[in-house]
C-alpha distance (Angstrom), angle and dihedral (degrees) to the residues before:
residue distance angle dihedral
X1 . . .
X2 3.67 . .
X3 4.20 82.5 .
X4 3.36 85.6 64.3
X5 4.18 105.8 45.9
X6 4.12 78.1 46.1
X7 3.41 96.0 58.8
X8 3.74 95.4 36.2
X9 3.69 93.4 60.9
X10 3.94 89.7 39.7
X11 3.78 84.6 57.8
X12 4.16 98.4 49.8
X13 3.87 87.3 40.5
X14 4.15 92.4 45.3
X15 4.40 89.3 42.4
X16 3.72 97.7 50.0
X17 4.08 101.4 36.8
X18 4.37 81.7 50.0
X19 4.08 80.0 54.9
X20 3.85 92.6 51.0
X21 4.07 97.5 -121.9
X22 3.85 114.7 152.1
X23 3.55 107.0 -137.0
X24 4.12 126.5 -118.3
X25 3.85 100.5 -115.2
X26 3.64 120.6 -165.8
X27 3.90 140.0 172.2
X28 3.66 132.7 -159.2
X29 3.83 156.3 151.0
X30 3.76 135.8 -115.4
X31 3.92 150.1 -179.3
X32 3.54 135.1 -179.4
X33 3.90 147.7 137.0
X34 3.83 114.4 -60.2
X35 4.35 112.8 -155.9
X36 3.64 109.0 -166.3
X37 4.26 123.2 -163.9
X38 3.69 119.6 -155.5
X39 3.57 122.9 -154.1
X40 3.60 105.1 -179.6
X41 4.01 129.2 160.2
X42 3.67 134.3 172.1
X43 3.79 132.9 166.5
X44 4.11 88.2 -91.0
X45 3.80 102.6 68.9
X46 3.62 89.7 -169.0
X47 4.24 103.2 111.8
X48 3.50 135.3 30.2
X49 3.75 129.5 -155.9
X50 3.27 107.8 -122.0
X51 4.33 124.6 -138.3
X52 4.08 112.1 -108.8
X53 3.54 138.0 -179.1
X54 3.83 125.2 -118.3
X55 3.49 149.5 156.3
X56 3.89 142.8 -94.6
X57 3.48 145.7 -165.5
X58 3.86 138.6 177.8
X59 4.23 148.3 110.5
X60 3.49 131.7 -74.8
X61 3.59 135.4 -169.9
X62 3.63 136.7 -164.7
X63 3.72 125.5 -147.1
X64 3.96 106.9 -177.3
X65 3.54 135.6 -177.1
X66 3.95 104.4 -172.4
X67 3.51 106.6 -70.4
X68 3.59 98.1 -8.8
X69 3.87 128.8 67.2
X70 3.97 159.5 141.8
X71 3.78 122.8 -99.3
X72 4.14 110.6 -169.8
X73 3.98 107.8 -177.4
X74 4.12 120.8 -175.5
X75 3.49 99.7 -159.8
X76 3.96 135.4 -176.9
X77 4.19 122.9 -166.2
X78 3.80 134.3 166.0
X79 3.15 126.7 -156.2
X80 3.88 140.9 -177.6
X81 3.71 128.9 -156.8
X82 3.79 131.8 -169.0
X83 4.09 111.8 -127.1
X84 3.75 102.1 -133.9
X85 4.14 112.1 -150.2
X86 4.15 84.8 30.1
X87 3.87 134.2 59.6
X88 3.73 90.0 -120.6
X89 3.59 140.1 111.6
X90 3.91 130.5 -154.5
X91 4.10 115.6 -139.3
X92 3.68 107.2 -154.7
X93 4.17 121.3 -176.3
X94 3.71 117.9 -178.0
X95 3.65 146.3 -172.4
X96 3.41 123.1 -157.6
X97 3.40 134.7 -158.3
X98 4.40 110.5 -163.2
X99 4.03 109.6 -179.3
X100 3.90 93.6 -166.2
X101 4.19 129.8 -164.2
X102 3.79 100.8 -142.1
X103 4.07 122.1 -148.4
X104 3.33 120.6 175.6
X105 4.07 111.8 -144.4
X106 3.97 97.6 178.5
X107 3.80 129.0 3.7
X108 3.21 92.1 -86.5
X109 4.30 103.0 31.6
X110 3.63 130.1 89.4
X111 3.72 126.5 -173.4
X112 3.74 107.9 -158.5
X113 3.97 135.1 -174.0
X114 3.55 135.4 151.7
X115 3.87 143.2 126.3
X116 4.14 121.7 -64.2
X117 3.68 124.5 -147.3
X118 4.03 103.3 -150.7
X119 4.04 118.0 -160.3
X120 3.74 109.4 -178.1
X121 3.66 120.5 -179.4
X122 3.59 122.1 169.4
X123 3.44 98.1 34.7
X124 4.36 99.2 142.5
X125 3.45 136.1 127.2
X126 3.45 142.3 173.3
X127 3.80 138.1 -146.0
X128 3.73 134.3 163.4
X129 3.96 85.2 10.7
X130 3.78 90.4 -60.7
X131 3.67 124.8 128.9
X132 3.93 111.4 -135.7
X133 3.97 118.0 -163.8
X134 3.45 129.9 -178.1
X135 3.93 122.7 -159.6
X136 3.65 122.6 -132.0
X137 3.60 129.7 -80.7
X138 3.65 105.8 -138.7
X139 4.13 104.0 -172.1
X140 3.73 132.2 23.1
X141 4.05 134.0 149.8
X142 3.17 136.4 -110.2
X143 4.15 141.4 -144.5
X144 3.78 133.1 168.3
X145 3.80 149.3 120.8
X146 3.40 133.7 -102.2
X147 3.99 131.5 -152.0
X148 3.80 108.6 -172.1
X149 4.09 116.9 174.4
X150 3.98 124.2 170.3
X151 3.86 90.1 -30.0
X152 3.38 113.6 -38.3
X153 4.07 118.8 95.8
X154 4.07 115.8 -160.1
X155 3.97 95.9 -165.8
X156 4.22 124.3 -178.0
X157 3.98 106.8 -170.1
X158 4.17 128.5 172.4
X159 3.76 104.0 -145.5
X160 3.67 108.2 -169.8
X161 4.07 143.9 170.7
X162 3.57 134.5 -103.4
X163 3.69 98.6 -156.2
X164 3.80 139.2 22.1
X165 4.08 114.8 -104.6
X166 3.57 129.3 -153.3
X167 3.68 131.1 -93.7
X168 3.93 116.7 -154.2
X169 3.93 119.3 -161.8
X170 3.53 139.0 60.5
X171 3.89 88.5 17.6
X172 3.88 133.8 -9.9
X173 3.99 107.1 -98.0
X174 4.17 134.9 140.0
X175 3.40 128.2 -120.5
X176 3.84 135.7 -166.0
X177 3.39 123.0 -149.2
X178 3.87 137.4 -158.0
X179 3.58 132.9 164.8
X180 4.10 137.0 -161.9
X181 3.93 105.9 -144.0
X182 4.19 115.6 -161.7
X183 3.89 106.5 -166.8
X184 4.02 143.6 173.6
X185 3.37 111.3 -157.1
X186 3.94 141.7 172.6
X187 3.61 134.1 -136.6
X188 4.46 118.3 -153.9
C-alpha cells in the first residue's frame, strides 16, 4: 500500500513537471486536539487501555500542481491514557510523519491520503509499580479532508496503523493504535 501512494504521487509530480507547470508551494503551522483509540490484548485480559484526548502541534506544507498535489506534515502529539484494572497511566508523545496525495474537489476541498511514518519516544507508564513500554510503530496510513480559505486550513484526518506493536510491562500483549486529529492551521 504505501508502494502504491509512492508511486501515485511520483506519477502527478512526474505528469505535470513533463507539462512545464510551476507548482503552488506553501508553508504553514497548526494545532489541534489529538483522540487516540487503543486496542490492546494480551493473554491476561485483566486491563484495558482506555481512549483519551490530547493535543498536537506541527508544520505543513503544500506543494500543488492545479488540482493535484503533495501535503508533507511533521507533527508532534501527547497523549495520556487511564489504565483501567490498574492505578496507572500511560504517557505517550509522538511524532508523525504524514506523506499526503493532495486532490482538490472544490476550491476550497482537499481529499488527502497517503502513508505515515510514526516515531514515538516517550511513550511509558507506570501502574501498580510496573513500568509499561510500548515499541515504536514505524508505518501507518493516513486519510482526511481539508478546508483551506484565505489562510487558514480547518483539517479532520484518521491516522491509523498497519500492524499491531508490542507492549512490555505488567504482561506481554499488542496494541493497535489509531487516532482522529481536529486542527486549525495557517499557511504564510
Amino acid at each position: 500500500m504505501k508502494r502504491l501512494f509512492l508511486l501515485l504521487a511520483a506519477l502527478c509530480i512526474t505528469s505535470y513537471a513533463s507539462a512545464g507547470v510551476v507548482p503552488e508551494f506553501k508553508f504553514g503551522l497548526k494545532a489541534g486536539l489529538d483522540y487516540q483509540a487503543n486496542d490492546f490484548s494480551s493473554a491476561l485480559n485483566e486491563f484495558n487501555i482506555r481512549s483519551n484526548t490530547g493535543w498536537c502541534v506541527g508544520a505543513m506544507a503544500d506543494l500543488n500542481w492545479g488540482k493535484w498535489g503533495v501535503h508533507p506534515e511533521v507533527v508532534y502529539s501527547r497523549n495520556s491514557f487511564a489504565v483501567s484494572g490498574t492505578d496507572g497511566r500511560l504517557k505517550t508523545n509522538q511524532v508523525e510523519v504524514p506523506l499526503l496525495l493532495n486532490y482538490k474537489v472544490l476550491g476550497l476541498l482537499s481529499l488527502q491520503i497517503g502513508p505515515r511514518f510514526c516515531v514515538m519516544d516517550d511513550a511509558e507508564g507506570v501502574s501498580n509499580q510496573v513500568e509499561w513500554h510500548i515499541k515504536t510503530p514505524t508505518v501507518g496510513y493516513a486519510i482526511g479532508v481539508e478546508a483551506t480559505v484565505w489562510k487558514l486550513a480547518l483539517s479532520a484526518r484518521y491516522n491509523g496503523a498497519f500492524n499491531r506493536t508490542e507492549v512490555l510491562g505488567f504482561t506481554t500483549g499488542k496494541n493497535k493504535q489509531s487516532n482522529l486529529q481536529l486542527s486549525v492551521g495557517y499557511y504564510f
